[in-house]
C-alpha positions as CSV (number, residue, x, y, z in Angstrom):
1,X,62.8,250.9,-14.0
2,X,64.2,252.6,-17.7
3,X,62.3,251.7,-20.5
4,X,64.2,249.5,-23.3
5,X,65.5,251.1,-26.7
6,X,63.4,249.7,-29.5
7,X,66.8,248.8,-31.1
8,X,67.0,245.9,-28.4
9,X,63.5,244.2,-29.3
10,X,64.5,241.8,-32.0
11,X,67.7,240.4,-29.4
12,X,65.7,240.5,-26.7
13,X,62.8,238.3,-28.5
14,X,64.9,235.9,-29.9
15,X,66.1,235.5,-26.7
16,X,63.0,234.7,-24.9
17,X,62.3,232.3,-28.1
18,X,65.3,230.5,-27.5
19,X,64.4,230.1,-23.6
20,X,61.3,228.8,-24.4
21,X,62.7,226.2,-26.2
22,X,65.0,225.2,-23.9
23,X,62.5,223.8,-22.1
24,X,61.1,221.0,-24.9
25,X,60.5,217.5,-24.0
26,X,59.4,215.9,-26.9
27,X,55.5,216.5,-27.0
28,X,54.9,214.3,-24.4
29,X,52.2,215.9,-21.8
30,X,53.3,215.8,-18.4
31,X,50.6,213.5,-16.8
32,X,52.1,211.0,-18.7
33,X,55.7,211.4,-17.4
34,X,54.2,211.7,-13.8
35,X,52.7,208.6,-14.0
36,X,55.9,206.8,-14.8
37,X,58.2,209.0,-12.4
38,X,56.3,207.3,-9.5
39,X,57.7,204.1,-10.5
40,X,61.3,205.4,-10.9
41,X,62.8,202.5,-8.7
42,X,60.8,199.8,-11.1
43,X,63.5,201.6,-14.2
44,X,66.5,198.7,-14.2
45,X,65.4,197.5,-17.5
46,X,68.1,196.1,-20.1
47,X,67.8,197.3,-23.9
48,X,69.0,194.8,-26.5
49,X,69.0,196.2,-30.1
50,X,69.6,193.1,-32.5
51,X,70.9,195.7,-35.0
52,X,72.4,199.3,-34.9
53,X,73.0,200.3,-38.1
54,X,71.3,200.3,-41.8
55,X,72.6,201.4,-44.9
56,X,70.2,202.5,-47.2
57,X,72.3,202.8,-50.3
58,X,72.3,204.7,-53.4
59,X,69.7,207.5,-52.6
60,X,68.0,210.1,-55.2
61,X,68.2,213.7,-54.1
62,X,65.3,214.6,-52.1
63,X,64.2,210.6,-51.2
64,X,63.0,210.8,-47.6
65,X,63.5,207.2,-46.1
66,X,63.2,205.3,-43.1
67,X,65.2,202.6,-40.6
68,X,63.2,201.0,-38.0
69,X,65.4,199.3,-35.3
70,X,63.4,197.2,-32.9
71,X,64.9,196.4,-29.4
72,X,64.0,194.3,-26.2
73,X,64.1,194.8,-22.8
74,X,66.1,191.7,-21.3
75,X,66.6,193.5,-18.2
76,X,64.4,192.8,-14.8
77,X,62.7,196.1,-14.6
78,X,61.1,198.3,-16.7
79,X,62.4,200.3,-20.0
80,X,61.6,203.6,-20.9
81,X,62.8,205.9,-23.7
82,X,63.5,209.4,-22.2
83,X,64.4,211.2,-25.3
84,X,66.2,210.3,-28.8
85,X,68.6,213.0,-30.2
86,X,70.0,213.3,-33.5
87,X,72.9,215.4,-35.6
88,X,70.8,217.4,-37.6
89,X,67.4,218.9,-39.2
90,X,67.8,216.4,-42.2
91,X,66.8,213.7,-39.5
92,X,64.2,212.8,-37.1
93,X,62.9,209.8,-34.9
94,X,59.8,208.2,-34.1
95,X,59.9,205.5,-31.2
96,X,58.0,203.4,-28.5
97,X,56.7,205.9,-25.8
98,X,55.3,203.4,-23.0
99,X,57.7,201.3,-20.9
100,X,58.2,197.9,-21.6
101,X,58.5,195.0,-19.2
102,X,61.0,192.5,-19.4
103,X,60.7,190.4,-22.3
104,X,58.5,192.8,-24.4
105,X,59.5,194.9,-27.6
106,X,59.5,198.3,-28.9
107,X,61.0,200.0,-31.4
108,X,62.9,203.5,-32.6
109,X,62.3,205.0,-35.9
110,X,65.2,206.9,-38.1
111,X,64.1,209.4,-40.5
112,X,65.9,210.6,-43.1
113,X,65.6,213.1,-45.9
114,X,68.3,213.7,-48.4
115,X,67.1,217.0,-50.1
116,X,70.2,219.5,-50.1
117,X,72.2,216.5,-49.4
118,X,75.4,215.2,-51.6
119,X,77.7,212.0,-51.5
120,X,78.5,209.8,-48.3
121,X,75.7,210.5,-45.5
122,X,76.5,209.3,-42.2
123,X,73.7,210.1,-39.7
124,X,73.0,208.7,-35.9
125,X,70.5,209.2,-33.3
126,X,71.4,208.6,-29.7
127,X,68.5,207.1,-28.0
128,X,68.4,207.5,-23.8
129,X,67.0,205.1,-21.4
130,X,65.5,206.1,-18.0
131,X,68.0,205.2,-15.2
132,X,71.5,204.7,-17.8
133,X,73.9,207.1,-18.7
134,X,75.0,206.4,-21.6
135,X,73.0,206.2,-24.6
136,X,72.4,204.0,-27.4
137,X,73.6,205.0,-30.6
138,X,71.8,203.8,-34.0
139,X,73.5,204.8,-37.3
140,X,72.4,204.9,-41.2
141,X,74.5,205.3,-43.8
142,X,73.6,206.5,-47.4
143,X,75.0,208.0,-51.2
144,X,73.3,210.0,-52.1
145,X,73.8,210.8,-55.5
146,X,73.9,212.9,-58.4
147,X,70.7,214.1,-60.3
């Protein structure tokens, strides 16, 4: 086995830092996804978002605000959040971890901070449900303006 040139380190770390995070599923430990993976046929629940979008407004520079949708599971099995994605660094999302039964409530949790940002923001978050394929997309809208 040759030995690698030193000149290939940095690559070759960056790499390996980029594999590793690959493989993040959103802080949850895995004894809690086993735990629901054994009830994978009980996942036929039905989300129901009264509202999808919020516009904050007129925004300063650098404000950091926050949407919470809440949803319901009208469906006859459970509901579970998988993962919730969103378009870039300047957002995040908080949301309901535990599955819900039919009739109960949860919520999701858009984040959103406006430093560096200028004019019209459009941002969304595509939440995923355990057992659909296509995801549930919440929006916010803002100006951000001038200071």
């Amino acid at each position: 086995m040759k030995a690698v040139p030193i000149r290939y380190l940095p690559f070759l770390l960056s790499l390996m830092f980029v594999a590793a995070g690959c493989g993040y599923t959103s802080g949850r430990d895995s004894s809690q996804e086993n735990n629901t993976e054994s009830a994978e046929d009980n996942f036929g629940g039905e989300a129901f978002f009264e509202v999808t979008e919020h516009n904050f407004g007129e925004l300063s520079p650098g404000d950091e605000v926050g949407a919470r949708f809440g949803y319901s599971n009208i469906g006859d099995g459970l509901l579970l959040i998988d993962r919730v994605t969103t378009g870039c660094g300047c957002t995040v999302a908080e949301y309901s971890e535990n599955p819900l039964k039919k009739g109960e409530n949860g919520f999701v949790e858009i984040i959103f901070d406006s430093r560096g940002k200028r004019g019209a923001q459009i941002q969304e978050a595509r939440v995923y449900f355990r057992g659909h394929h296509q995801p549930v997309r919440l929006s916010i809208f803002a100006e951000v303006g001038k200071n």
